[in-house]
C-alpha positions as CSV (number, residue, x, y, z in Angstrom):
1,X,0.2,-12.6,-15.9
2,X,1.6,-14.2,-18.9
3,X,3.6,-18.1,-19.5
4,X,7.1,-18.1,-20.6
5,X,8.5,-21.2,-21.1
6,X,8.9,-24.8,-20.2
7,X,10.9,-24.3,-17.3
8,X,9.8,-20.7,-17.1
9,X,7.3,-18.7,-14.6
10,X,6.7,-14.7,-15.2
11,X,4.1,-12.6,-13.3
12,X,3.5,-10.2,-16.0
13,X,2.5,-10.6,-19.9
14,X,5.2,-7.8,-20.2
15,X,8.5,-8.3,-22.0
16,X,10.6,-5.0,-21.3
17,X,11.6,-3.3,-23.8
18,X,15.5,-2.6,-24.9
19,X,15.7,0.9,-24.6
20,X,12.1,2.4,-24.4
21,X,12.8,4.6,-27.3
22,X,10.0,3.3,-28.9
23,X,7.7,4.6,-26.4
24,X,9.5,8.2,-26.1
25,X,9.8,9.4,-29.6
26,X,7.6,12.4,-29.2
27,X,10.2,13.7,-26.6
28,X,13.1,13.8,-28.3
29,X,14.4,17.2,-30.2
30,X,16.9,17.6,-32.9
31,X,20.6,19.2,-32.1
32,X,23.1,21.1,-33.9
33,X,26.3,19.9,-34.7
34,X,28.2,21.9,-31.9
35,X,25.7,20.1,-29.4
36,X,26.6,17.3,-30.5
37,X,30.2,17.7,-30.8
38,X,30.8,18.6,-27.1
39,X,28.1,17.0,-25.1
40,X,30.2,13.9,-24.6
41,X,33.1,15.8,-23.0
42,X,34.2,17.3,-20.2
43,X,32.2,15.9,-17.2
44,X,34.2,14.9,-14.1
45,X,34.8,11.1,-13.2
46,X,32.0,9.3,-11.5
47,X,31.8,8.2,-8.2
48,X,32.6,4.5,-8.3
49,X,32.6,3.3,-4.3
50,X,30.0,0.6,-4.1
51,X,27.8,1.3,-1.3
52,X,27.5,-1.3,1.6
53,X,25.0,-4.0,1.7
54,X,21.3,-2.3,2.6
55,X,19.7,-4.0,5.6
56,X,16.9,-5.6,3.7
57,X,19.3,-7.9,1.6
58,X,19.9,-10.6,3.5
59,X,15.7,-10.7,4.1
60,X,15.3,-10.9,0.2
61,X,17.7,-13.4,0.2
62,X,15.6,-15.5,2.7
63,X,12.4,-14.9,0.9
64,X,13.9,-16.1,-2.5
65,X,15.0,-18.8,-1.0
66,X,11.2,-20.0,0.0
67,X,10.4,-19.0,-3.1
68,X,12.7,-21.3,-5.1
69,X,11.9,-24.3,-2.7
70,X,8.5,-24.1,-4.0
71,X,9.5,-24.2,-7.7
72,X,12.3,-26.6,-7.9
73,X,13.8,-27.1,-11.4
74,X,11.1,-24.4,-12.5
75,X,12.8,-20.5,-14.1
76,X,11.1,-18.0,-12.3
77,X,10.9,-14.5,-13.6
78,X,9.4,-11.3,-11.7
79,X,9.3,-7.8,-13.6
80,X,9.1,-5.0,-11.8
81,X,6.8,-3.7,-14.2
82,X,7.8,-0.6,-16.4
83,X,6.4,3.4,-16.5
84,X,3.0,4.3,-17.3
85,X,1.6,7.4,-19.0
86,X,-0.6,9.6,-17.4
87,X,-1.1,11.8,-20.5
88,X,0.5,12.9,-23.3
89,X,4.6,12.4,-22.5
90,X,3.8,12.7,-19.0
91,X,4.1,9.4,-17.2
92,X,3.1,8.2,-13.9
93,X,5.7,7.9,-10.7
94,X,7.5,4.6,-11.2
95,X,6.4,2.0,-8.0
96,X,7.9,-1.6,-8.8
97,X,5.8,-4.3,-8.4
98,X,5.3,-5.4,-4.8
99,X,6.6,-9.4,-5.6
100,X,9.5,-7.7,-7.3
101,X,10.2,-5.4,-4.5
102,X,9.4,-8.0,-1.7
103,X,12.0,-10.7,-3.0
104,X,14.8,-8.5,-4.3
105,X,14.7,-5.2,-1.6
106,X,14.8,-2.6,-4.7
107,X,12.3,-0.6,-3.2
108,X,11.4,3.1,-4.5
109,X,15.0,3.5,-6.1
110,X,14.2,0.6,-7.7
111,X,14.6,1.6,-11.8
112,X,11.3,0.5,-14.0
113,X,11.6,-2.4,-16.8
114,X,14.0,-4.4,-14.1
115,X,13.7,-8.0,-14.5
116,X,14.7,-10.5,-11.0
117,X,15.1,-13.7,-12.7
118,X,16.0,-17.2,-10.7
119,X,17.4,-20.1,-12.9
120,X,17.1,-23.8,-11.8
121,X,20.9,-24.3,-10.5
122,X,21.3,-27.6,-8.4
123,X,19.2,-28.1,-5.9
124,X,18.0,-24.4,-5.9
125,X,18.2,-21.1,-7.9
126,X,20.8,-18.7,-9.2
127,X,19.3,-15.5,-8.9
128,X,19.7,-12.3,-11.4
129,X,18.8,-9.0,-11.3
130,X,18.4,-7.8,-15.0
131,X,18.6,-3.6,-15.2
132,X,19.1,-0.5,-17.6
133,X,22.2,0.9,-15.7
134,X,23.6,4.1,-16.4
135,X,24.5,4.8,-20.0
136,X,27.6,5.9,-21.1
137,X,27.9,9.8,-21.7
138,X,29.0,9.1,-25.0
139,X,25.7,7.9,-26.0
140,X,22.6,9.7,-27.7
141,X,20.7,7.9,-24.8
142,X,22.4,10.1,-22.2
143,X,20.8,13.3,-23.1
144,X,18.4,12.4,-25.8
145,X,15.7,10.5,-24.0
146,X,13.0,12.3,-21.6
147,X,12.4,8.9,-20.1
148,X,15.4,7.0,-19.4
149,X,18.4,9.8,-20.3
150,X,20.6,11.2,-17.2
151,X,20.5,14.5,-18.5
152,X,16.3,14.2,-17.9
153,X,16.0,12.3,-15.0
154,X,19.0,12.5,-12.9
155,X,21.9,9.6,-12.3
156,X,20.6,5.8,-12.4
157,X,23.0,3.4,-10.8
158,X,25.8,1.4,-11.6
159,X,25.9,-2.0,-12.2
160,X,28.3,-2.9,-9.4
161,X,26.4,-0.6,-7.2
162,X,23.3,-2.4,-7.6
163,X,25.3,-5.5,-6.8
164,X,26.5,-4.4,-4.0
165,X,23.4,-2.7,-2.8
166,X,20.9,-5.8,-2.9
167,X,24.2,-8.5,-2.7
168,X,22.6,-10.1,-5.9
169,X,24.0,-11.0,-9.4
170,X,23.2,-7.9,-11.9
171,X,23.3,-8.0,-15.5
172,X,22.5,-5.8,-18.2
173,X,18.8,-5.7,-19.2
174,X,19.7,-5.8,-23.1
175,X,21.3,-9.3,-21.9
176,X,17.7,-10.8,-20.4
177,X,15.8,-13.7,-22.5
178,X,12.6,-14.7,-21.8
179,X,13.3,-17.9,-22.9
180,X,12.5,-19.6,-27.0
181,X,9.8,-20.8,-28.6
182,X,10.6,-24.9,-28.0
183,X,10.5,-24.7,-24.7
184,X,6.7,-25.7,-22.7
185,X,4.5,-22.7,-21.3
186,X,4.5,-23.0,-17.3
187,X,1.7,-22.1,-15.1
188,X,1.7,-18.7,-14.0
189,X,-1.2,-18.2,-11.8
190,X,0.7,-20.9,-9.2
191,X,3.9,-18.3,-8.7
192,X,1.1,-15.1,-8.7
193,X,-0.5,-17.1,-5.5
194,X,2.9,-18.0,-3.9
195,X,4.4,-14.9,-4.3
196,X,1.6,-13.3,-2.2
197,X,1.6,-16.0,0.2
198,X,4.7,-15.7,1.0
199,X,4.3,-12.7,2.5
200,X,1.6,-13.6,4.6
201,X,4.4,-14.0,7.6
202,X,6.1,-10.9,8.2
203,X,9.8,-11.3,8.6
204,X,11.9,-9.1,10.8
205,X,12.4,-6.3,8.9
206,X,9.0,-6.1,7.5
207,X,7.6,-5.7,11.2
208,X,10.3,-3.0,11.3
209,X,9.3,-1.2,8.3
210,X,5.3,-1.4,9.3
211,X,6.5,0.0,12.7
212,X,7.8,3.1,11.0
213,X,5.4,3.4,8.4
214,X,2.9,3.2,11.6
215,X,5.0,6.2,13.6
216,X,5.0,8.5,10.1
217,X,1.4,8.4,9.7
218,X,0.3,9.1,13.4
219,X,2.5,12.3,13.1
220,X,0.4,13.1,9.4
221,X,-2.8,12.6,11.8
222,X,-1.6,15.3,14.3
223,X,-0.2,18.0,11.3
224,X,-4.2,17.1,9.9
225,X,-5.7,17.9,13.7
226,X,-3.6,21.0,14.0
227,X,-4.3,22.4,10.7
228,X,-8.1,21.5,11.2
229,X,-8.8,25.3,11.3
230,X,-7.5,25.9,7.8
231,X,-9.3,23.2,6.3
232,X,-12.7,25.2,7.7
233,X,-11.7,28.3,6.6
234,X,-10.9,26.9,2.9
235,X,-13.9,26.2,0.1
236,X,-12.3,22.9,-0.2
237,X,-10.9,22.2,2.9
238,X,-10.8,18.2,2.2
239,X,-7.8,18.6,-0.1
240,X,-6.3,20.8,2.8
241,X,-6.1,17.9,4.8
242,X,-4.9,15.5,2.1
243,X,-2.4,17.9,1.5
244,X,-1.2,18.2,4.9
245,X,-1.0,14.8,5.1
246,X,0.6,14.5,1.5
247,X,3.5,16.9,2.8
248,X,4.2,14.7,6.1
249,X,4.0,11.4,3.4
250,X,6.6,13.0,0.9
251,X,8.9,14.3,3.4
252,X,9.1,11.6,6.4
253,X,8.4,8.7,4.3
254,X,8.6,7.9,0.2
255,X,4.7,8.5,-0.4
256,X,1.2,7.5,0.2
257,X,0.2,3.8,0.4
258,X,-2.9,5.1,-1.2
259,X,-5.1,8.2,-2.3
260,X,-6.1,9.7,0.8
261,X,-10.0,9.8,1.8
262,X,-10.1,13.0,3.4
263,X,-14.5,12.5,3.8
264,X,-16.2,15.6,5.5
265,X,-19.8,15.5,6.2
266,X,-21.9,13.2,4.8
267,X,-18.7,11.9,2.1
268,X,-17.6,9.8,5.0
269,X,-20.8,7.6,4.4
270,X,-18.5,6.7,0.8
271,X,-16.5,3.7,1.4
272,X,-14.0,4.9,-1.3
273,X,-14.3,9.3,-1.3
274,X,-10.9,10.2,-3.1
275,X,-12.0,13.5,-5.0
276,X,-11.5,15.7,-1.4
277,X,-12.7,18.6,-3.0
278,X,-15.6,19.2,-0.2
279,X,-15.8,21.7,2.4
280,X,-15.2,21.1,6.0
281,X,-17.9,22.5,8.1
282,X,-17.9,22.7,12.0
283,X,-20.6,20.4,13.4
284,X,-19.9,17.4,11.4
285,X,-17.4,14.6,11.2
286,X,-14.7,14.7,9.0
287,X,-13.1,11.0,7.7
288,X,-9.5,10.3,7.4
289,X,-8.2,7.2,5.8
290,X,-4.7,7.8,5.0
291,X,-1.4,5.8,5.0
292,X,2.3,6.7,4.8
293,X,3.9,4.6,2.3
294,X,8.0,4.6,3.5
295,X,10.8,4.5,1.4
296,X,11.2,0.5,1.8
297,X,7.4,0.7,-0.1
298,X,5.9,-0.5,2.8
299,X,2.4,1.2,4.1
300,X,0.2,2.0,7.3
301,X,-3.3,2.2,6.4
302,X,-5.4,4.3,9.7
303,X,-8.3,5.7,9.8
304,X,-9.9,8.2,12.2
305,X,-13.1,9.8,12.4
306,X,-12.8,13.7,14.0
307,X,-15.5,15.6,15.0
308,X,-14.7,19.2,13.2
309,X,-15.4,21.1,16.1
310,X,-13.8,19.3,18.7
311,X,-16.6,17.9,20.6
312,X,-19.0,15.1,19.3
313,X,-22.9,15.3,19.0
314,X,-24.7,12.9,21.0
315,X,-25.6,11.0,18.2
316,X,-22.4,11.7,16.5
317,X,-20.4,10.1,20.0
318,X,-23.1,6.9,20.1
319,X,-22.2,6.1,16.7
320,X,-18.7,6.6,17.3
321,X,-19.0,4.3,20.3
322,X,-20.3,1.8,18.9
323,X,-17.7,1.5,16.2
324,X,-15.1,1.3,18.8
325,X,-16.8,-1.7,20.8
326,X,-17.1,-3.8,17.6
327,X,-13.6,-3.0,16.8
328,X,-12.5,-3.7,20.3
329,X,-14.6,-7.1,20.2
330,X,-12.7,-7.7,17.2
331,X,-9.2,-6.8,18.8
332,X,-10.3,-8.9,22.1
333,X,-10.5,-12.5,20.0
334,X,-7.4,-11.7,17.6
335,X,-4.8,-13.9,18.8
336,X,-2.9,-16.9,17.1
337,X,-5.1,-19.9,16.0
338,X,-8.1,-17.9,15.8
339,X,-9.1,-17.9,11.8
340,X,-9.2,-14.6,10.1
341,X,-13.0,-14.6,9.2
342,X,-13.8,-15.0,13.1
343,X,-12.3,-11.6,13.5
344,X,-14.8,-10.1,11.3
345,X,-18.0,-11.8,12.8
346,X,-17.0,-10.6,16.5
347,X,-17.4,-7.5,15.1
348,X,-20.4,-8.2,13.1
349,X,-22.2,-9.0,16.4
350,X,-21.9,-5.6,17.7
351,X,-22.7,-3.7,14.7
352,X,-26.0,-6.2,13.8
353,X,-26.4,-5.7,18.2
354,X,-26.7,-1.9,18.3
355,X,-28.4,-0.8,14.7
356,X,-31.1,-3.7,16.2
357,X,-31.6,-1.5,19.7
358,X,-31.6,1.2,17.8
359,X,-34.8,-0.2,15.9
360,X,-32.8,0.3,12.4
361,X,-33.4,-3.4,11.8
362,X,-36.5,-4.9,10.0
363,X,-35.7,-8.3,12.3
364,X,-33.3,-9.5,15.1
365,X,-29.8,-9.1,15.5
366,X,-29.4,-12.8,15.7
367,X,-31.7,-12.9,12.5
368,X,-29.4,-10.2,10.9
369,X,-26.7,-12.6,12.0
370,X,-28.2,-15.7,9.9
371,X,-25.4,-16.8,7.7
372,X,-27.8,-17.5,4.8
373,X,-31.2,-15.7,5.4
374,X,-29.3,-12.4,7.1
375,X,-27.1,-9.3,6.7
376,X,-29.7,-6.8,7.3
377,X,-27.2,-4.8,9.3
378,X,-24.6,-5.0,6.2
379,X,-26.7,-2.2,4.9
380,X,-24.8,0.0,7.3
381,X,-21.5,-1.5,6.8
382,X,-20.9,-3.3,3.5
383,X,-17.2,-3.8,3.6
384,X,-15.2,-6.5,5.9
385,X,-13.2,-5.5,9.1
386,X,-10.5,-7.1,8.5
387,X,-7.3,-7.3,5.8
388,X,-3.6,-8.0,5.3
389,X,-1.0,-5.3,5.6
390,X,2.4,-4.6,4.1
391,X,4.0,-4.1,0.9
392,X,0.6,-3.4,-0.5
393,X,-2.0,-1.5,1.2
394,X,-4.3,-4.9,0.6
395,X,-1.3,-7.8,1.0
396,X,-1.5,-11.0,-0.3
397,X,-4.7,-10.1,-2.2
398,X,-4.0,-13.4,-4.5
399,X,-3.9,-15.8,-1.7
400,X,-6.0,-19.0,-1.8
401,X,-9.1,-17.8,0.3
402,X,-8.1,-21.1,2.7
403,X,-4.8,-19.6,3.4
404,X,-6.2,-15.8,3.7
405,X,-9.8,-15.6,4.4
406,X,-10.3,-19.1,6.0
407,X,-7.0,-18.9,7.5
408,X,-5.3,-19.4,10.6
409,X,-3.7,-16.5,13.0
410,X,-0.1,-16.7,13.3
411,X,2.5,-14.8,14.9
412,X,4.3,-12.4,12.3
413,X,0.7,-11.7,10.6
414,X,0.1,-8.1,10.1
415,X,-3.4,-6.8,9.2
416,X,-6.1,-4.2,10.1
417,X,-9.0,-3.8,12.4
418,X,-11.8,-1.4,10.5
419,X,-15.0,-1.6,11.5
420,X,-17.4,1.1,11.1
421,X,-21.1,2.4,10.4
422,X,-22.5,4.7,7.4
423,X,-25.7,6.5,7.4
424,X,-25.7,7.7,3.6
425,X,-27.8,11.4,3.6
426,X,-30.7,10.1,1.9
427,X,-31.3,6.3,3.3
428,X,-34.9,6.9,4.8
429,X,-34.6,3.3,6.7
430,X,-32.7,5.6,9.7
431,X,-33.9,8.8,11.8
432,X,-33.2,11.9,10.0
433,X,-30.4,12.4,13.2
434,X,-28.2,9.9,11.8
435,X,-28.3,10.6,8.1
436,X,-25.0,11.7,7.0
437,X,-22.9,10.4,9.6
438,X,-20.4,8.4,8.6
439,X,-17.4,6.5,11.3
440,X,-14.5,4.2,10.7
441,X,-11.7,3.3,13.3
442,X,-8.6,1.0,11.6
443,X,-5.7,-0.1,13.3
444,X,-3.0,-1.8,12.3
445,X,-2.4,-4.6,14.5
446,X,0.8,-7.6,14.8
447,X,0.0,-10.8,15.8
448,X,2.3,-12.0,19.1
449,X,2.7,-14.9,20.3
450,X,-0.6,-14.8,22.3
451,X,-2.6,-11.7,21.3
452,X,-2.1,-8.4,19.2
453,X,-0.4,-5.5,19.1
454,X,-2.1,-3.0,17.6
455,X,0.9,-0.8,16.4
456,X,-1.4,2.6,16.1
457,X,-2.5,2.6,19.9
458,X,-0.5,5.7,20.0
459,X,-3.3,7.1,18.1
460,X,-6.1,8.2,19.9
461,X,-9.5,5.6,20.0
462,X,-12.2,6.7,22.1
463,X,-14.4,9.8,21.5
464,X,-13.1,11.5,25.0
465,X,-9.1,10.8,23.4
466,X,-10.1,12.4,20.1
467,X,-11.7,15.1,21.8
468,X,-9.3,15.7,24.0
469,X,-6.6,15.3,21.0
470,X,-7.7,18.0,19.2
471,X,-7.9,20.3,22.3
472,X,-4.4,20.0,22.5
473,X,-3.3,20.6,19.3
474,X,-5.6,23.1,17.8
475,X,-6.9,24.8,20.7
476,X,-8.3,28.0,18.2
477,X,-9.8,25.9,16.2
């Protein structure tokens, strides 16, 4: 993040560009004469209805409203970022950025180099929506840039429309300022933190979207259980199953939250597997960490660990087991006014409880426990149980740690529940029986007003659900 001015807050260094020729000069050709004679003419009228009000405006609305109470007097402005290249002139998918998306509701229609400004007016803020609407056929930029030209990338909106749309001032981009050089550089780092903390609380629609995001991504699981049989049969069946799931993402929903860990075998003991080019062999477990980003941008993030063929191991199901009961633990304390570390520890004490009986443990689980002197157990499961959930797969990242971490519970709070246990293939502190197992469970849970709901239930948990889940939907395999 970068300072503007005096009276101005941005959240990136980035100024947008104009135009973006700049950027796109290797993509433009010459034309002859005739070409350029004719292009201009003989396209029908436009469409010019404005489209009624989307759902999530008046939400926005709300949010920039707590926004500006924070900053009185202050300009705020929040890019939504602009494209990046992948290689050469091929560029990445455009995804605005989240505080952008969040507080204006331009979610994957949004249009990259947008600019939501809010300018001290009375005893609040005037907000304005700065974009590159739809050029003029008449121009070169119609059909002479790759990047931003109609003739490319297919029809950007109107201004009106956009007005409309998000029920927000719109302007034209080429009109935005980031301010002059008199005026006094503001902090930046303090509208970074409350732009994440604002979305700590979930408003209505956000519980909505995470509901649906939620119901998209337990229909990817089942297309990945039924197609578990072409996964083994393919030399890479891992990127079978992140494709399967990649299909269900692009056509129910806008995309993944996420690059899908699809972790056969012993990959599933790597926190972070996203290559999926392994095979997926009957007798082991198989990983699946995946999330169905919807069109509003906002994400599920589930995991499930599914034995390949259909029935669990002994040690494979004790392991499995266990990572349910710590998650459970977790789920039974989750309620409001509990803090959101607590959640983790209560399923710490399972984990550090079972690897001890298991004699993996060079002390005690309450040693392992030891706040200063322990973690032994950690060895097994390095990452936390617990984070925020929403408009980014890890929400409200840049919260203060007392308002995230050492925070309080409250109702509207959406986050997941994620323990598990990894036994990498060569860590010679366990039997050789569990080397190369690897098992998460994460759910995505909403905080009531005296518990959770864990909005994946509908997914199955326990080792006798999975088992008889993929019974029922890939009986063959």
């Amino acid at each position: 993040m970068s300072t503007g001015d005096s009276d101005t807050i941005a959240t990136t260094e980035a100024t947008p560009a104009e135009t973006g020729a700049d950027t796109t000069t290797n993509r433009r050709q010459p034309f002859p004469q005739g070409f350029l004679d004719s292009i201009s003419t003989g396209w029908a009228e436009r469409p010019d209805t404005a489209p009624p009000r989307r759902a999530q405006a008046p939400f926005a609305a709300a949010r920039r409203a707590k926004l500006s109470s924070l900053f009185p007097g202050r300009r705020l402005v929040i890019p939504a970022g602009s494209l990046k290249q992948r290689s050469n002139d091929t560029d990445y998918p455009f995804r605005a950025h989240s505080a952008f998306a969040h507080l204006t509701g331009w979610a994957s229609d949004s249009e990259p180099d947008s600019v939501l400004v809010l300018d001290p007016d009375g005893d609040g803020h005037r907000a304005t929506l700065y974009f590159r609407e739809r050029a003029d056929r008449t121009t070169p930029e119609f059909y002479a840039d790759a990047s931003i030209g109609e003739f490319w990338i297919g029809p950007r909106p109107a201004r009106h429309g956009v007005a409309a749309d998000l029920d927000i001032d719109a302007a034209p981009l080429a009109d935005f300022s980031a301010g002059d050089e008199d005026m006094v550089v503001g902090e930046d780092d303090d509208l970074t933190r409350a732009v994440s903390e604002l979305r700590l609380v979930k408003d209505e629609y956000e519980i909505a979207q995470m509901r649906l995001a939620v119901d998209v991504t337990a229909r990817g699981f089942d297309d990945i259980v039924q197609n578990l049989d072409r996964a083994v049969a393919h030399h890479r069946g891992e990127r079978i199953v992140e494709g399967v799931f990649h299909l269900r993402a692009r056509s129910d929903g806008h995309a993944e939250g996420y690059d899908t860990i699809a972790a056969s075998g012993a990959h599933a003991c790597y926190l972070h597997w996203t290559r999926n080019d392994g095979a997926v062999t009957p007798g082991d477990l198989i990983l699946v960490d995946a999330g169905v980003e919807v069109d509003s941008l906002y994400t599920a993030d589930i995991t499930r660990t599914l034995p390949v063929s259909g029935t669990f191991t002994e040690t494979q199901r004790r392991v499995y087991e266990t990572v349910r009961e710590a998650a459970d633990a977790a789920f039974a304390l989750a309620r409001p006014g509990i803090r959101f570390r607590d959640v983790h520890a209560a399923a710490m004490e399972v984990i550090a409880a079972r690897v001890a009986e298991w004699g993996l443990l060079p002390v005690t689980a309450e040693e392992a426990l030891d706040a200063d002197r322990g973690g032994h157990h950690r060895r097994y499961m390095v990452h936390g149980t617990s984070h925020h959930l929403g408009i980014d797969v890890h929400d409200c990242a840049q919260a203060r740690r007392e308002m995230y971490y050492d925070g309080v519970l409250e109702p509207g709070m959406v986050f997941t529940i994620e323990p598990g246990l990894y036994f990498q293939i060569d860590d010679m502190t366990v039997p050789e029986e569990y080397r190369g197992i690897g098992v998460r469970i994460e759910d995505d849970v909403l905080v009531t007003e005296d518990g959770v709901e864990n909005l994946s239930a509908a997914i199955p948990r326990t080792a006798d659900e999975v088992e008889a889940w993929i019974a029922r939907l890939n009986p063959a395999g």
